[in-house]
Structures are given as C-alpha cells and as structure tokens.
N, C-alpha and C positions, 0 to 999 in steps of 0.2 A: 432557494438562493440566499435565503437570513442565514440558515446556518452556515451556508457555504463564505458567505461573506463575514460572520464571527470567527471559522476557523482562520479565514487567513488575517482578518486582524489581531488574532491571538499569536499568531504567527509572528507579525511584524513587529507588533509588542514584543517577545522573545528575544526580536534580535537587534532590537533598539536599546532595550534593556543591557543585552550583553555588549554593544557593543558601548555604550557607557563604563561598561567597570573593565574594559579591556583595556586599558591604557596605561597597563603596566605586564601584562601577560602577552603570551603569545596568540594572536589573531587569525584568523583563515577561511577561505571559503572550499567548500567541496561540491565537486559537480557529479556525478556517478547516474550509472544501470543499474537497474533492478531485477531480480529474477525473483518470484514471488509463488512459490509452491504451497499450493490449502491443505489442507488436510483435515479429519472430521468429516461434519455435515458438510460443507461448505465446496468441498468438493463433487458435489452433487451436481451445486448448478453454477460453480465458478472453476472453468478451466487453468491450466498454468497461464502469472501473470508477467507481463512485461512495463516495465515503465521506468522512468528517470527522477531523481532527487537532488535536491539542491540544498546542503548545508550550512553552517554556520560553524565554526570549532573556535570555543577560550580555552586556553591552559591554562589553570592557575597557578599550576607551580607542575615541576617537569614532570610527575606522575599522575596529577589529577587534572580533568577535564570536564569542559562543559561545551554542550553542542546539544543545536539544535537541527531538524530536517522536516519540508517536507519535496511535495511534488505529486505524480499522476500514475498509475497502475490501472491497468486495462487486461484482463485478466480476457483469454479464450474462450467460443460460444462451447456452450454445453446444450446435448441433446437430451429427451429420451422419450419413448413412444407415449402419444395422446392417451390418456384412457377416456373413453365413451362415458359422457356423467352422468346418461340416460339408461344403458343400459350394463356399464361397470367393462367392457371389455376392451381389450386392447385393439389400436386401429393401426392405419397405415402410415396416419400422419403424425409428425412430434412435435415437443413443445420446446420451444427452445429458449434458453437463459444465457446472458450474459452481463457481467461486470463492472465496474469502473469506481477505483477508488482516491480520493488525495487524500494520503496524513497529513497530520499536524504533531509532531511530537519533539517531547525536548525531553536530555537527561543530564546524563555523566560519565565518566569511564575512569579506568585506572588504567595508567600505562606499566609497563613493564620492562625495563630497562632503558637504555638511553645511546646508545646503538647500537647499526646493523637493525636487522629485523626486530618488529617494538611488538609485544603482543601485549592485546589487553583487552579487559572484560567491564561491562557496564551495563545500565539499566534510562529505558526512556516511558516514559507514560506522556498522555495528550487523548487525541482523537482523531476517527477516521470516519470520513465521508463515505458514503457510497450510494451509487445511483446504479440501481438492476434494472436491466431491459427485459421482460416476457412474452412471450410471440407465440400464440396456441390459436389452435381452431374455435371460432366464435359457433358456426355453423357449419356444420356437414350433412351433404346433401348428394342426392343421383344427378349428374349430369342429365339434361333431358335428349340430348343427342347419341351420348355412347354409352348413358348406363350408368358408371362409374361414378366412384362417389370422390367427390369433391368437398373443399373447403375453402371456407373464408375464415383470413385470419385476426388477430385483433392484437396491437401492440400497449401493452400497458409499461410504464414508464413512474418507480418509487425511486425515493430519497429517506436515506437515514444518516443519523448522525451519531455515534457509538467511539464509548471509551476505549482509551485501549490501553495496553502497556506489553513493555516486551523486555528483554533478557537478551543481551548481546557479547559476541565475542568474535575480536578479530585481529588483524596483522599492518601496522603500519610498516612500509617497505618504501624509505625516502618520502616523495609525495601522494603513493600511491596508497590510498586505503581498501583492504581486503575483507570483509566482513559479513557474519551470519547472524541474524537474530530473530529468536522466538516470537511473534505478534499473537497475543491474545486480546481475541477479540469474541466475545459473544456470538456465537452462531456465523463464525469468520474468520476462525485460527488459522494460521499460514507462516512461514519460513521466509524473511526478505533474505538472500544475497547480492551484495552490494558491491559493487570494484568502483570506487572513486579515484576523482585527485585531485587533490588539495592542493590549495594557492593560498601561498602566503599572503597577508594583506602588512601584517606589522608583526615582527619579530617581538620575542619578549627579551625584557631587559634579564 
C-alpha cells in the first residue's frame, strides 16, 4: 500500500505541476478504454487486459504536448495444469494466475497538423503497480469415500512496483483520441489501445 500510495502521489504532483504552467496553453482532461494485449513471458500468466485511464493533456504550442495518465487494468485468469512437486508429473488440477495493474506515467507527443484528422507520435516513462493473484493445490489427496483425488487450494496474493516506459502513436479526430503504445515493462511487455475523449478545461491563447 506504500508504494501504491507514492505512485499516485507522484501522479497528483504531475498534474499539479502541469497544471501550474498551463495558463497560457491549451488544458484538457481525457477519459478513455483500455485494451491491453502481453506479449513475451507475460503472457503465460496474464490473460487479454481491460481497464480505463484518466488523463491530463498541456499543449505547449500547437505541435508539442505534454500529458500525463494513469488508471486500473485487470488483465484475464490464466490457466495451466498442476505439476506434482513430489513426484514431477502432470495432474488434473491447474494453477491458476491472474492480474491487476494501475500506471503512473507522464510524457509528450508531437502533433501533426492542425486539421481534420491530427496524427502524432510520442514517448511516456513512470511506473506500474501490479498485484498477481496465484491459486494452486496446497494438498492433494484420495477422497476417503470415492477414491478420487482431491485438493485443497491456497491463494497467494504479491505486489510489485516496476519502471516502465513506452513508445506511442496515435490519431486525434476532434475530441476523440485514438491510440497505440508499446509498454515495456520487465517481465510485463504489452500493447495498451486507447479510445479517449477529451474535455476541454481552458483553451490556449
């Protein structure tokens, strides 16, 4: 809960900070989906993720931007069969992993023209939280009525807190933002897709 409570102070510092020297640029808030595809190891025991983000966007001048995000990604349970840690062989029952992550990250972007459809490319670095659920057979045993073997299971429950940085490119369309970015993450690589939409809060002069 320490780190969990440093990222989002780092967070609110972000956009405290920005929104102090916004008072000559253009202001905004984005509210957006997530679709969160791993790839790598990570995919092992992190299924396709879902979740929502909440932005912060300064323009400093009509091509170059500053924005920050985070919010919650809840990634699908993954299976895969028990192995016996007694005798090495595969059983009946599996173990199963699942997910759950909030970024913290702030970057930049470049925009790309200045209307109609805006495309532009940028980079964010920060940190992501994650808390993995684990759920495997503590004890497997013969039922003493049918025979059959049986288990009891055991939930273990980590926390880590890991750097990150990503690689982004995407499509402003009015207040809509459309966007894909690279997340590298240490043993946590993944694809966010993003559909936002942004609210003005103060126009830039």
């Amino acid at each position: 809960m320490k780190r969990l409570a440093g990222i989002i102070t780092l967070f609110l510092m972000i956009l405290i900070v920005q929104s102090v020297f916004a008072q000559r640029g253009y202001l905004g808030l984005g509210l957006g989906g997530n679709l969160a595809i791993v790839v790598g190891d990570y995919g092992d025991v992190a299924g396709t993720g879902y979740g929502g983000t909440g932005s912060i966007l300064y323009r400093v001048s009509r091509e170059a931007g500053l924005n920050a995000y985070s919010g919650y990604i809840s990634h699908s349970k993954k299976e895969e069969s028990y192995i016996d840690q007694g005798t090495g062989n595969e059983t009946q029952f599996k173990r199963e992993y699942q997910y759950k992550e909030i970024p913290a990250m702030f970057g930049a972007n470049y925009i790309f023209g200045r209307r109609g459809p805006q495309p532009y490319l940028g980079g964010h670095m920060g940190f992501f939280w994650f808390e993995g659920i684990e759920k495997f057979p503590e004890l497997i045993y013969l039922d003493p009525d049918t025979g059959e073997p049986v288990a009891d299971y055991k939930e273990e429950t980590n926390t880590k807190t890991k750097f990150a940085w990503g690689l982004a490119g995407g499509v402003l369309l009015g207040n809509f933002d459309l966007s894909a970015e690279y997340i590298h993450v240490v043993d946590a690589r993944q694809f966010l897709i993003r559909l936002a939409f942004n609210i003005p809060l103060k126009k830039g002069s």
